[in-house]
Every structure is written in C-alpha cells, then in structure tokens.
N, CA, C and O atoms as CSV, one atom per row, in Angstrom:
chain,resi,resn,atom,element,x,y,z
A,1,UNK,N,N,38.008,-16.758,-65.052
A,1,UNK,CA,C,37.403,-15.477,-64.706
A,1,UNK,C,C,36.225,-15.704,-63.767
A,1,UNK,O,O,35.331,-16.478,-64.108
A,2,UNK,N,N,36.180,-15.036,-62.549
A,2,UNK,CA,C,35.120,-15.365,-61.376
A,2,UNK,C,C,34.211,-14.105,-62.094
A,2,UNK,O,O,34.468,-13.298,-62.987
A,3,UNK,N,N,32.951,-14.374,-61.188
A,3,UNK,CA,C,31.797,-13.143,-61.402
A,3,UNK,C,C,32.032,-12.435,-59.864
A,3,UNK,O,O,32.150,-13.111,-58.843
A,4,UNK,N,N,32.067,-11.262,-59.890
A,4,UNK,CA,C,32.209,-10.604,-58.270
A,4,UNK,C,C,31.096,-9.269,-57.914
A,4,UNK,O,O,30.499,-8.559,-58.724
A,5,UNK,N,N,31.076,-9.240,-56.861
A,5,UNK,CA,C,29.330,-8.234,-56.075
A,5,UNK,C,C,30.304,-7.504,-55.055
A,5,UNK,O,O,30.737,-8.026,-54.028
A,6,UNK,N,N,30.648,-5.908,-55.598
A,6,UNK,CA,C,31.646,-5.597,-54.994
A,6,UNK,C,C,30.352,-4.708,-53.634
A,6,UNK,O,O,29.153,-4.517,-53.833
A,7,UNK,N,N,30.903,-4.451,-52.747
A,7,UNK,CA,C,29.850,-4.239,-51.419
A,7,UNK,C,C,30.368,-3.088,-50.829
A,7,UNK,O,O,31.082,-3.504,-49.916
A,8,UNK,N,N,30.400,-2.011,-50.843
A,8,UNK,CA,C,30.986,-0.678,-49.470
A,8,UNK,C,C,29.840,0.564,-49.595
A,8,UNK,O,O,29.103,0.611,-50.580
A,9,UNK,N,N,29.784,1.253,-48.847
A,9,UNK,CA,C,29.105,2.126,-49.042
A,9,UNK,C,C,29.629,3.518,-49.365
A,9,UNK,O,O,29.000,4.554,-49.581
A,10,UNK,N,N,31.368,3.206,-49.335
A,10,UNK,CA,C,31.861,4.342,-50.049
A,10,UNK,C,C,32.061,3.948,-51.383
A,10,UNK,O,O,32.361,2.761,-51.514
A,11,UNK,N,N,31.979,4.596,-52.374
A,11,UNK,CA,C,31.984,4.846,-53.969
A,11,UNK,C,C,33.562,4.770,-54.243
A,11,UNK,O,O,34.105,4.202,-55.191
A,12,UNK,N,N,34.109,5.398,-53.306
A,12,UNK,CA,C,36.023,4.929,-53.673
A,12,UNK,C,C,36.184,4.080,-53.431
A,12,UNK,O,O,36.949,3.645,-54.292
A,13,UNK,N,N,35.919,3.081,-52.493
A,13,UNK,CA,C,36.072,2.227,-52.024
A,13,UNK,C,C,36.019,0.921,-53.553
A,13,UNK,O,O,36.802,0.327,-54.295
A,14,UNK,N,N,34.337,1.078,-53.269
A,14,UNK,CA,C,34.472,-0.178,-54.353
A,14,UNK,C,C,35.185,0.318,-55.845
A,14,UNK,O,O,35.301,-0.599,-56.657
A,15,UNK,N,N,35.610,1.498,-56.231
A,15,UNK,CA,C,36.000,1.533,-57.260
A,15,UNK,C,C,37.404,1.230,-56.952
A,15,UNK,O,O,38.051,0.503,-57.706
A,16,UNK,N,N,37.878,1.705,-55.968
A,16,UNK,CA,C,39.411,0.375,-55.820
A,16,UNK,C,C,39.000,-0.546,-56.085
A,16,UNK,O,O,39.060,-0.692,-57.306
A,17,UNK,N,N,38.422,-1.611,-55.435
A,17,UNK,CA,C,38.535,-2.434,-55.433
A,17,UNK,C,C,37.754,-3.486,-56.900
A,17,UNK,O,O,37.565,-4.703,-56.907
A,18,UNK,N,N,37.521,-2.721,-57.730
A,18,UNK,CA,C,36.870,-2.808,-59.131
A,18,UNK,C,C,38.136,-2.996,-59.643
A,18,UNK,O,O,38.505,-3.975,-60.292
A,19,UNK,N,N,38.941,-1.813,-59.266
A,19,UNK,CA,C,39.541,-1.770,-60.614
A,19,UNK,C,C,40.617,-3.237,-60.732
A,19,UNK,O,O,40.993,-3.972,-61.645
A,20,UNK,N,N,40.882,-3.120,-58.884
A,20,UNK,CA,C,41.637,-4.634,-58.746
A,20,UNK,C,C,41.325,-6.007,-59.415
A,20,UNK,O,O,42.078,-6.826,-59.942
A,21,UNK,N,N,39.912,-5.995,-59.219
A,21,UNK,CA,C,39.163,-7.616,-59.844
A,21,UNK,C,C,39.145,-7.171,-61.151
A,21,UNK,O,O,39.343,-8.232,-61.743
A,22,UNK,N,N,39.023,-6.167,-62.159
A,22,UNK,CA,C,38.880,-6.345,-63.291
A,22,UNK,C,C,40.619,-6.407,-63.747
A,22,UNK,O,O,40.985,-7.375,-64.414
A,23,UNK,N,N,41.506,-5.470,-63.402
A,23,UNK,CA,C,42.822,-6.123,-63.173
A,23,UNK,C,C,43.359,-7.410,-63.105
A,23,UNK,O,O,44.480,-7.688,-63.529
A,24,UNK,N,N,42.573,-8.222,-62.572
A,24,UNK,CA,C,42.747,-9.811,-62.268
A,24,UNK,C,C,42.090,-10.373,-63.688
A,24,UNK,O,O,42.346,-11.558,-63.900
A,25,UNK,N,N,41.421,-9.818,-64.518
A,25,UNK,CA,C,40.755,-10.452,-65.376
A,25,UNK,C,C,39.336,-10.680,-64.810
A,25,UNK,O,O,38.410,-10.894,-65.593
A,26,UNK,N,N,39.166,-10.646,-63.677
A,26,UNK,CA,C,37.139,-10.651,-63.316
A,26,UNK,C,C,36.410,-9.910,-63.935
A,26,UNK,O,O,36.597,-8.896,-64.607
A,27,UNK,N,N,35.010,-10.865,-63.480
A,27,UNK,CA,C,33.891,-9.635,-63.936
A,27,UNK,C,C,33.315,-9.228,-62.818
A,27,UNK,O,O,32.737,-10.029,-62.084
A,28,UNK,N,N,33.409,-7.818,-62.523
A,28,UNK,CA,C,32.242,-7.190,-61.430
A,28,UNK,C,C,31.288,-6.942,-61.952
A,28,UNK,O,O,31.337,-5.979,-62.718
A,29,UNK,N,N,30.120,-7.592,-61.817
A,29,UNK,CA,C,28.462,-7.889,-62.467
A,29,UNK,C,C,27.934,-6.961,-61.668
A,29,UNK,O,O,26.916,-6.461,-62.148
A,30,UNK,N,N,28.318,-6.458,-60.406
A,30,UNK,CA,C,26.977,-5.852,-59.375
A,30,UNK,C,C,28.255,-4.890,-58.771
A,30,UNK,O,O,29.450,-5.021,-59.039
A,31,UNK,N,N,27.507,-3.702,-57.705
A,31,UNK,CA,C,28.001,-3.278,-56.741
A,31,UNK,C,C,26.414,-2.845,-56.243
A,31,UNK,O,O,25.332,-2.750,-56.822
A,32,UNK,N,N,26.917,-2.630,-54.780
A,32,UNK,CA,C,26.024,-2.111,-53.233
A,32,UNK,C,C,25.957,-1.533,-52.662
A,32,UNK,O,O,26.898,-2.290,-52.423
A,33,UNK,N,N,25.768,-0.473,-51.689
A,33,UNK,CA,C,26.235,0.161,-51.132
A,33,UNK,C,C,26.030,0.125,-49.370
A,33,UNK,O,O,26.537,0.728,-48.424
A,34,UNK,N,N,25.009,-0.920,-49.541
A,34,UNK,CA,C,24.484,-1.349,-47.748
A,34,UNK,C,C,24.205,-2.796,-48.048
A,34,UNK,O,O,23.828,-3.253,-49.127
A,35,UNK,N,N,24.425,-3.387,-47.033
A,35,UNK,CA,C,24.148,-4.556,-46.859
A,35,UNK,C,C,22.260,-5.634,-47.253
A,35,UNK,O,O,22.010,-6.757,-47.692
A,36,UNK,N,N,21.572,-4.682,-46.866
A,36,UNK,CA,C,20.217,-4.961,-47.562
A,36,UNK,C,C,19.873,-5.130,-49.105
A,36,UNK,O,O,19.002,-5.929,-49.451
A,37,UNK,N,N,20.900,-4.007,-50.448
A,37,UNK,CA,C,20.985,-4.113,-51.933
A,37,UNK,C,C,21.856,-5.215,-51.832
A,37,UNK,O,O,21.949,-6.005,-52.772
A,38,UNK,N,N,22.538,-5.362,-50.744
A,38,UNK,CA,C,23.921,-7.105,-51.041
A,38,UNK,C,C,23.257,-8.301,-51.011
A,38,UNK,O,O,23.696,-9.216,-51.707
A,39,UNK,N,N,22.335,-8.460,-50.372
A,39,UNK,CA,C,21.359,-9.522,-50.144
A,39,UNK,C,C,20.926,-10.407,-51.218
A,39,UNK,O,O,21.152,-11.557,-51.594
A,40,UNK,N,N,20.088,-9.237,-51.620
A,40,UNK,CA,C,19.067,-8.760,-52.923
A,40,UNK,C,C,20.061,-9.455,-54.454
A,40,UNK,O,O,19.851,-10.398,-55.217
A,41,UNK,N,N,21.014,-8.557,-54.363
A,41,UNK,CA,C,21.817,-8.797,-55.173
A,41,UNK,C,C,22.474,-10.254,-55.737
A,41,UNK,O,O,22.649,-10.660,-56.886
A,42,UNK,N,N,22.774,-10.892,-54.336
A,42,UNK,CA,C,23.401,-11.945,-54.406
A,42,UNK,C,C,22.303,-12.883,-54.833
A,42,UNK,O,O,22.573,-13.772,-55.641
A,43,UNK,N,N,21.104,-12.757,-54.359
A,43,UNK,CA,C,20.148,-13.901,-54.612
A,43,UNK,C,C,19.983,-13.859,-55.989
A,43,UNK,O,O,19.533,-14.812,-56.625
A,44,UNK,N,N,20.333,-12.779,-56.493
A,44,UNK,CA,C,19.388,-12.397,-57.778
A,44,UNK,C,C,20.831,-12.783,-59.146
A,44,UNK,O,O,20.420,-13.132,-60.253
A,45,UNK,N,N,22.294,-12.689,-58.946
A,45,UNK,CA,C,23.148,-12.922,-59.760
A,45,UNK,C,C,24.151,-14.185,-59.492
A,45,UNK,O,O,24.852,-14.653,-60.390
A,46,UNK,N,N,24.138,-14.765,-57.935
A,46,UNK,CA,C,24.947,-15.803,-57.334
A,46,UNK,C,C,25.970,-15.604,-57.958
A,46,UNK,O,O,26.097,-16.397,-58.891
A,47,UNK,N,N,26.809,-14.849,-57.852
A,47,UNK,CA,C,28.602,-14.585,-58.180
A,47,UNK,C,C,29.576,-15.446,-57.476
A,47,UNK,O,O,29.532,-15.931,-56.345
A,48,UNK,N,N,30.601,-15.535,-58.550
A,48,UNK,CA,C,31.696,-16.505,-57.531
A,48,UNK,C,C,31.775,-16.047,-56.105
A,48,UNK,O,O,31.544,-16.717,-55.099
A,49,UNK,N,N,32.177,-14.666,-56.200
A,49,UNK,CA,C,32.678,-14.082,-54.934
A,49,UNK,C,C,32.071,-12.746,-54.273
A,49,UNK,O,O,31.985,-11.905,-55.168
A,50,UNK,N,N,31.685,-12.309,-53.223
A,50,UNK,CA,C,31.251,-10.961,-53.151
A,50,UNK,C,C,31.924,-10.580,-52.267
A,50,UNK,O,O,32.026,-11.221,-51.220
A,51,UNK,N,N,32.480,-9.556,-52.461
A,51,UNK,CA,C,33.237,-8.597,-50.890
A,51,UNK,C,C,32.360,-7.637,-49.930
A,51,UNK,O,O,31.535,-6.856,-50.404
A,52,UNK,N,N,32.569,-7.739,-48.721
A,52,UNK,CA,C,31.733,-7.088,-47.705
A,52,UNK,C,C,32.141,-6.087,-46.931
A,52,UNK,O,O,32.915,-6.563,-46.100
A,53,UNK,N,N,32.029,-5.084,-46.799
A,53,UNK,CA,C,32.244,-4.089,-45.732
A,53,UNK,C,C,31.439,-3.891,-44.742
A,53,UNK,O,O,30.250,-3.648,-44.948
A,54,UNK,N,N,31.925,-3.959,-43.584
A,54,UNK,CA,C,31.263,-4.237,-42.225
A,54,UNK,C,C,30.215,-3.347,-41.732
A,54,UNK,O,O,29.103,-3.689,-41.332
A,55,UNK,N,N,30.754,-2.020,-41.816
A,55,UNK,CA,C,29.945,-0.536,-41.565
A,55,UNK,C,C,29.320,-0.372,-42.571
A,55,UNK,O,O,30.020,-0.354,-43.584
A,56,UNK,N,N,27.941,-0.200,-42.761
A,56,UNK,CA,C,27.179,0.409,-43.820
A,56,UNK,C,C,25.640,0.650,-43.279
A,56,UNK,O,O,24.997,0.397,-42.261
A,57,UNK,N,N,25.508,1.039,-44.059
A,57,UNK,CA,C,23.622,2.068,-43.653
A,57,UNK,C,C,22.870,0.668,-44.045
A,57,UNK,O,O,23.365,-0.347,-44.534
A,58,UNK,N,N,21.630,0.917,-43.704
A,58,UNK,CA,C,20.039,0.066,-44.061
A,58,UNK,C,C,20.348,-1.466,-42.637
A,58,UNK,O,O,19.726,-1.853,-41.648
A,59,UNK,N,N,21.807,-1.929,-43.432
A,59,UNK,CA,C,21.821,-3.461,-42.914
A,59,UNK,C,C,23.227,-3.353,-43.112
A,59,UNK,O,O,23.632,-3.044,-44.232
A,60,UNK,N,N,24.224,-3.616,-41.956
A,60,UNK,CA,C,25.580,-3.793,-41.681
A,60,UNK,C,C,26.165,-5.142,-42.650
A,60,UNK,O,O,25.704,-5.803,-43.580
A,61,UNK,N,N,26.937,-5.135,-42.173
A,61,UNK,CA,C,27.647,-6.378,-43.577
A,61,UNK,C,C,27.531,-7.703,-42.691
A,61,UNK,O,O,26.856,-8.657,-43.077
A,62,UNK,N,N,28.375,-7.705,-41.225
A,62,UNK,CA,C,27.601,-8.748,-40.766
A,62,UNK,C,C,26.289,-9.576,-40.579
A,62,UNK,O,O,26.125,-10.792,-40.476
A,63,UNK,N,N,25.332,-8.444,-40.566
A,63,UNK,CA,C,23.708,-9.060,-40.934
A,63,UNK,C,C,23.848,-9.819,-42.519
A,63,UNK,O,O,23.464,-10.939,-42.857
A,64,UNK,N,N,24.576,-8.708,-43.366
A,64,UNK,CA,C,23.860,-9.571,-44.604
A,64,UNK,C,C,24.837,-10.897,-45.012
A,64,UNK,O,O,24.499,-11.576,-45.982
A,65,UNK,N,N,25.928,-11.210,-44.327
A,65,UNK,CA,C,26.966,-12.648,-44.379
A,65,UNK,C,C,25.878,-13.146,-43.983
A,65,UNK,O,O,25.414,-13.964,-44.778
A,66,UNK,N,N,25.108,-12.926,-42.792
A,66,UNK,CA,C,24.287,-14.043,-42.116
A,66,UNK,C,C,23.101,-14.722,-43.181
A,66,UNK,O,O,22.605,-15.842,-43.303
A,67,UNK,N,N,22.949,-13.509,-43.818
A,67,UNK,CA,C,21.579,-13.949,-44.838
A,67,UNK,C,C,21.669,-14.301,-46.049
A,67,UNK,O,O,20.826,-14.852,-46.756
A,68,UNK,N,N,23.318,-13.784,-46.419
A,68,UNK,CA,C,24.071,-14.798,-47.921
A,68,UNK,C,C,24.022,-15.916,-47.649
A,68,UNK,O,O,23.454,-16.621,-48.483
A,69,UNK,N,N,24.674,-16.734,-46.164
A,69,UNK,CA,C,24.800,-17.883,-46.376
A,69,UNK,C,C,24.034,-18.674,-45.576
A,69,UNK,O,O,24.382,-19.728,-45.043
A,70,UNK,N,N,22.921,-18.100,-45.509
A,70,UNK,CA,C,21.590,-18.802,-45.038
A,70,UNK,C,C,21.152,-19.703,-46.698
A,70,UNK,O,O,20.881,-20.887,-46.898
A,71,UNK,N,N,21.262,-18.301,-47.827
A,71,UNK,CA,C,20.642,-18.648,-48.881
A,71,UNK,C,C,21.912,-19.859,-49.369
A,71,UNK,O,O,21.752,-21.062,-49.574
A,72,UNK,N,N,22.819,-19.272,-49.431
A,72,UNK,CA,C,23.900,-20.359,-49.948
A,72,UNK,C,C,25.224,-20.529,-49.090
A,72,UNK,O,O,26.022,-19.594,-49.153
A,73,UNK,N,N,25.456,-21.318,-48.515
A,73,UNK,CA,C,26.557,-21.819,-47.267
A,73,UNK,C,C,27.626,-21.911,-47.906
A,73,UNK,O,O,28.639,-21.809,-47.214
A,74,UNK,N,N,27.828,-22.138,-49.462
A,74,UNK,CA,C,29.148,-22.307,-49.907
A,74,UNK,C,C,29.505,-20.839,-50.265
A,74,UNK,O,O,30.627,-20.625,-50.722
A,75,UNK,N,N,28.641,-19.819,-50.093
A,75,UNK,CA,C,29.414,-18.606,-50.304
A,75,UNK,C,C,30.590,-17.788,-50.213
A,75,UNK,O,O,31.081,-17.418,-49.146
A,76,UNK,N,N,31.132,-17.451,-51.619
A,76,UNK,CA,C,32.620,-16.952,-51.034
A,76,UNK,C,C,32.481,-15.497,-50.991
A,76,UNK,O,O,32.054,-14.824,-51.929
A,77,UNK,N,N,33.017,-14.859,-49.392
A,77,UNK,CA,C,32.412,-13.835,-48.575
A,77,UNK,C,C,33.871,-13.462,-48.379
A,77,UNK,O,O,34.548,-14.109,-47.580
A,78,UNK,N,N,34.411,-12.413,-49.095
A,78,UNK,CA,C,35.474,-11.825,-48.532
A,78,UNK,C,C,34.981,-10.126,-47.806
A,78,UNK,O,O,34.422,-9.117,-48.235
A,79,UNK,N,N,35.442,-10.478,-46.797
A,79,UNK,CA,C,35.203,-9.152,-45.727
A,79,UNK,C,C,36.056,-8.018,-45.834
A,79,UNK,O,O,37.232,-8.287,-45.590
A,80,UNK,N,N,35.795,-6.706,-46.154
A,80,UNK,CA,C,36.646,-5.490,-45.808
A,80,UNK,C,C,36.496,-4.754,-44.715
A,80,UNK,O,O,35.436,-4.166,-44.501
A,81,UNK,N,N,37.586,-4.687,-43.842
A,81,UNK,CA,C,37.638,-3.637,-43.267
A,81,UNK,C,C,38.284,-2.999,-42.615
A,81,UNK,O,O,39.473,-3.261,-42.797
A,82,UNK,N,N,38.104,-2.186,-41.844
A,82,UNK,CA,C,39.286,-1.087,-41.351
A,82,UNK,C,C,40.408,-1.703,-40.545
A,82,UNK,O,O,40.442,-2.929,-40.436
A,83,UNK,N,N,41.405,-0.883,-39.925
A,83,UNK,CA,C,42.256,-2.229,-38.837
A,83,UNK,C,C,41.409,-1.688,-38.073
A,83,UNK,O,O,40.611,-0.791,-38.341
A,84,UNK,N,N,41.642,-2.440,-36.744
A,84,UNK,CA,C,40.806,-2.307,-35.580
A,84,UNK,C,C,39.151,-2.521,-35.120
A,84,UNK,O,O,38.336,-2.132,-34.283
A,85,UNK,N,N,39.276,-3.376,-36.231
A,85,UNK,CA,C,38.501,-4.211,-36.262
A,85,UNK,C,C,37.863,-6.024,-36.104
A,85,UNK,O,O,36.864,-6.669,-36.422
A,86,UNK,N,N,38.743,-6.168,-35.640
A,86,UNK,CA,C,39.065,-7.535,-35.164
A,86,UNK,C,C,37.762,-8.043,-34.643
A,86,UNK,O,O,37.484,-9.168,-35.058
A,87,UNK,N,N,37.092,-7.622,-34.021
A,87,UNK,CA,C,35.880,-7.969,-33.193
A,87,UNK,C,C,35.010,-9.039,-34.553
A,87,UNK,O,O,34.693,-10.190,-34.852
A,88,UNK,N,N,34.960,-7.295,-35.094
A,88,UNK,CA,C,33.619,-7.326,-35.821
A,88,UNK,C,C,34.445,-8.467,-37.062
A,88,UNK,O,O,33.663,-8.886,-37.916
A,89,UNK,N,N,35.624,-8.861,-37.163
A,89,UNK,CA,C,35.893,-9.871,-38.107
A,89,UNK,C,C,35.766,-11.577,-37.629
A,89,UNK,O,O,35.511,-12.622,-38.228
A,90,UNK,N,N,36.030,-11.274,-36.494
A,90,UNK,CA,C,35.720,-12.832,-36.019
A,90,UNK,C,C,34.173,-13.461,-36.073
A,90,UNK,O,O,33.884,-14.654,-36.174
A,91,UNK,N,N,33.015,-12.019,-35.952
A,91,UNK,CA,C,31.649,-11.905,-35.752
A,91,UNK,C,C,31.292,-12.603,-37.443
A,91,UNK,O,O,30.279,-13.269,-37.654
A,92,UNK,N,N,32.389,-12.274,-38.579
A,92,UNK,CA,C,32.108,-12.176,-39.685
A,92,UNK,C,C,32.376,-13.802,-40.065
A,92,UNK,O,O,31.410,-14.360,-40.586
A,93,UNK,N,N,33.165,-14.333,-39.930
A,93,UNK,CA,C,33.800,-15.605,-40.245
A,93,UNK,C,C,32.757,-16.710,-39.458
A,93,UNK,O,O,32.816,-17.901,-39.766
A,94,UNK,N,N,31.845,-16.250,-38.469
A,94,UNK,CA,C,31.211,-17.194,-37.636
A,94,UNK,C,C,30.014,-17.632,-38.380
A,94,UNK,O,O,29.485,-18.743,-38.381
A,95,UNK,N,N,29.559,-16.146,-39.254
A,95,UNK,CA,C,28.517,-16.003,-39.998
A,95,UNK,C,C,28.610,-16.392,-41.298
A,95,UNK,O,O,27.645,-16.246,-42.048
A,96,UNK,N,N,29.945,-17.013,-41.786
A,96,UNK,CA,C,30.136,-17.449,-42.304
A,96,UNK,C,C,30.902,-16.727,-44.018
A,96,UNK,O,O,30.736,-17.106,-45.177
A,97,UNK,N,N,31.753,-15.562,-43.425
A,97,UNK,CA,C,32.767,-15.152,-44.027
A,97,UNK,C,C,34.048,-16.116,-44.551
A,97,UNK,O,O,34.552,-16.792,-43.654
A,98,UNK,N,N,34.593,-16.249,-45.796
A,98,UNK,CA,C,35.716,-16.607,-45.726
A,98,UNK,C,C,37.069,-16.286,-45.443
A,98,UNK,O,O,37.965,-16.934,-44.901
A,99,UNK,N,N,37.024,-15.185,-45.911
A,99,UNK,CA,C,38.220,-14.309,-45.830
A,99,UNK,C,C,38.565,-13.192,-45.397
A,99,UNK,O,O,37.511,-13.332,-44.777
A,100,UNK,N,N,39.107,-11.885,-44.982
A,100,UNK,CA,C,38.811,-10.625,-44.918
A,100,UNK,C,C,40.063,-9.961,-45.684
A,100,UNK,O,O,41.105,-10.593,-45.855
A,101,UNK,N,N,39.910,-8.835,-46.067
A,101,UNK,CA,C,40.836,-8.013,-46.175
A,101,UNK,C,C,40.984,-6.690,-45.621
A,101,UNK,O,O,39.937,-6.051,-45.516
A,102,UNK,N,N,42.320,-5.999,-45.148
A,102,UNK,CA,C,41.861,-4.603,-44.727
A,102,UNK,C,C,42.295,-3.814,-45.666
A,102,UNK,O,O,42.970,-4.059,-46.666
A,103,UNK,N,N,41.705,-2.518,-45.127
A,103,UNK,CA,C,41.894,-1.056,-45.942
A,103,UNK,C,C,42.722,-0.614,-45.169
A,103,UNK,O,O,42.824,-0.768,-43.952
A,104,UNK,N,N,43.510,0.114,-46.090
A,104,UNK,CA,C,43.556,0.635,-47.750
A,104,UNK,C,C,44.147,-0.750,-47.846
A,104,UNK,O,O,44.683,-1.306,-46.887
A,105,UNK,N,N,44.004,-1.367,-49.243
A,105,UNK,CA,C,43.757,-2.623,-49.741
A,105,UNK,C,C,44.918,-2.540,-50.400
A,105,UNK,O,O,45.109,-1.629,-51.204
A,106,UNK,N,N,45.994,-3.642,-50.098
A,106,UNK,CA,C,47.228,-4.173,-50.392
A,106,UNK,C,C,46.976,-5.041,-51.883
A,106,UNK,O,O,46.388,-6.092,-51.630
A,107,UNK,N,N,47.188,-4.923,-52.971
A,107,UNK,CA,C,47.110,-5.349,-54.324
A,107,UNK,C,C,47.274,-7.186,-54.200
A,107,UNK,O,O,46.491,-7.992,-54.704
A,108,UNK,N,N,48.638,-7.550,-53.305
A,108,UNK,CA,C,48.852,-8.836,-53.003
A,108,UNK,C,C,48.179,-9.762,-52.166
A,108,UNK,O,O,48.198,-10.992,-52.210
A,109,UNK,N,N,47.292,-8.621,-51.026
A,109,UNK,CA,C,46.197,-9.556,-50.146
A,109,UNK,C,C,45.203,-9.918,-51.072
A,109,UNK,O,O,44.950,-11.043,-51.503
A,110,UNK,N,N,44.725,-8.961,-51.303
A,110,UNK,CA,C,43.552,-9.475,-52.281
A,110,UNK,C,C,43.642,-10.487,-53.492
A,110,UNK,O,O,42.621,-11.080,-53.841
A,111,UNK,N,N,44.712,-10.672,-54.067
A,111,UNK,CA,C,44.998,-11.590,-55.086
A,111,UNK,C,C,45.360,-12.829,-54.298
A,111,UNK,O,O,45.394,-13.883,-54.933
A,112,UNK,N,N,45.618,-12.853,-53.091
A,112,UNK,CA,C,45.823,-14.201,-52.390
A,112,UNK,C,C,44.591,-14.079,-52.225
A,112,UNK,O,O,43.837,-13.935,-53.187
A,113,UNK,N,N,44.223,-14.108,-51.142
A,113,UNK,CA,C,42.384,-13.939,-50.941
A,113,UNK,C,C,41.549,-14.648,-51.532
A,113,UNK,O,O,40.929,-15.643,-51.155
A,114,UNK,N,N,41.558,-13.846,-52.906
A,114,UNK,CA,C,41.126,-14.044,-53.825
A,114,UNK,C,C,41.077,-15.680,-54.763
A,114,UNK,O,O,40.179,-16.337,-55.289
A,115,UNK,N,N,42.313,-15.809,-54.625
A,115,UNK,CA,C,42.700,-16.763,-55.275
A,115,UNK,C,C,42.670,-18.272,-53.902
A,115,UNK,O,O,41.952,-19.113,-54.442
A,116,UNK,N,N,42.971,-18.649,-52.985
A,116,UNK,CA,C,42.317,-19.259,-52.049
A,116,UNK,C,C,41.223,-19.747,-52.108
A,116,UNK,O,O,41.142,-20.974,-52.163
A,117,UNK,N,N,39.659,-18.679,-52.117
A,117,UNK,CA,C,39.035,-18.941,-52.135
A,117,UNK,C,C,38.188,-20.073,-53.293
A,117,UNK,O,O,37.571,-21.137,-53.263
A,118,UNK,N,N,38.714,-18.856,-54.439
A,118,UNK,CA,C,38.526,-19.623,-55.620
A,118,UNK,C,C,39.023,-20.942,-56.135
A,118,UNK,O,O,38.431,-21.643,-56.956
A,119,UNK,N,N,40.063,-21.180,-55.621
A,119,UNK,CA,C,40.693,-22.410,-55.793
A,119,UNK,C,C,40.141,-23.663,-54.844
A,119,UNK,O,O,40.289,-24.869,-55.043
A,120,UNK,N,N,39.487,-23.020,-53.797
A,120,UNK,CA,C,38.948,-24.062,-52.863
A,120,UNK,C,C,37.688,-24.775,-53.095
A,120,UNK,O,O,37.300,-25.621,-52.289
C-alpha cells in the first residue's frame, strides 16, 4: 500500500482519482487544489506518490514538480492532464515528473503508472 497527495484544482477530478488509488488498496493522506498547498504538503507528509495537474491557481503544477524535486529528486510525480497538452508534459518530465496521465482517466493507465513507478 503506497501513501498518495492527490493534486487538481477541480474537486471531481481528484475524487476520481481517489476513488481509483483507494480502489488499488492506497492511502490518499492529502489532497490540493493549486500547486503552492502541493508543495507544502509534500514537505510536510513525503508520500510514495503525488499526482499533478498542470493548470491550477496560486502556482501551476509545473512550478511545484520543480520545487518537489528540488526538496526530494527521487520523487514519484505522476502528471495529469488534458490531451493537447504535450508541451506542457515534456516541460513536466524535465522538472522532473515521472509519469503522466490524461483525462478523463483510463482505470488501466493509471494502474500501470502507478505501478512502474512504484516498483522502480
């Protein structure tokens, strides 16, 4: 069972994606809703895994990858986001994302994803 810091600034959003990791048997310890409470968060619970959504208010998700894995480089950073977004995912992986997934969120990406990371 991983610990997970689910991250979007929509409220449906992370409750998909809740219900998925607790589905898996995880624990979601935290959620966020901007990238600045993700920060905060992560320093303060260090979870196996946290998921990121790119678009959000205060501090975008790419800023706060940059400042997760400033604090910790082995961070496992799975990215959400829309299609057509490609840019902003390559921006994410540089900063030191592992993974991404898009929305609306495929039950089988995320359990690969998921499981990848964790296994690595």
């Amino acid at each position: 069972m991983a610990t997970v810091i689910i991250v979007d600034d929509s409220l449906f959003m992370r409750s998909v994606l809740k219900d998925i990791f607790l589905d898996l048997g995880h624990s979601v310890i935290a959620e966020a809703e901007n990238g600045y409470d993700a920060v905060l968060k992560y320093a303060h619970f260090r979870p196996d895994l946290i998921t990121m959504d790119i678009n959000m208010p205060k501090m975008d998700g790419l800023e706060a990858v940059k400042k997760i894995a400033e604090l910790d480089p082995k961070a496992n950073i799975l990215m959400c986001s829309a299609l057509g977004q490609h840019e902003a995912i390559i921006k994410a992986f540089q900063a030191g994302a592992k993974d991404f997934i898009v929305k609306p969120f495929e039950m089988e990406r995320v359990v690969n994803a998921v499981s990848k990371m964790l296994d690595s």
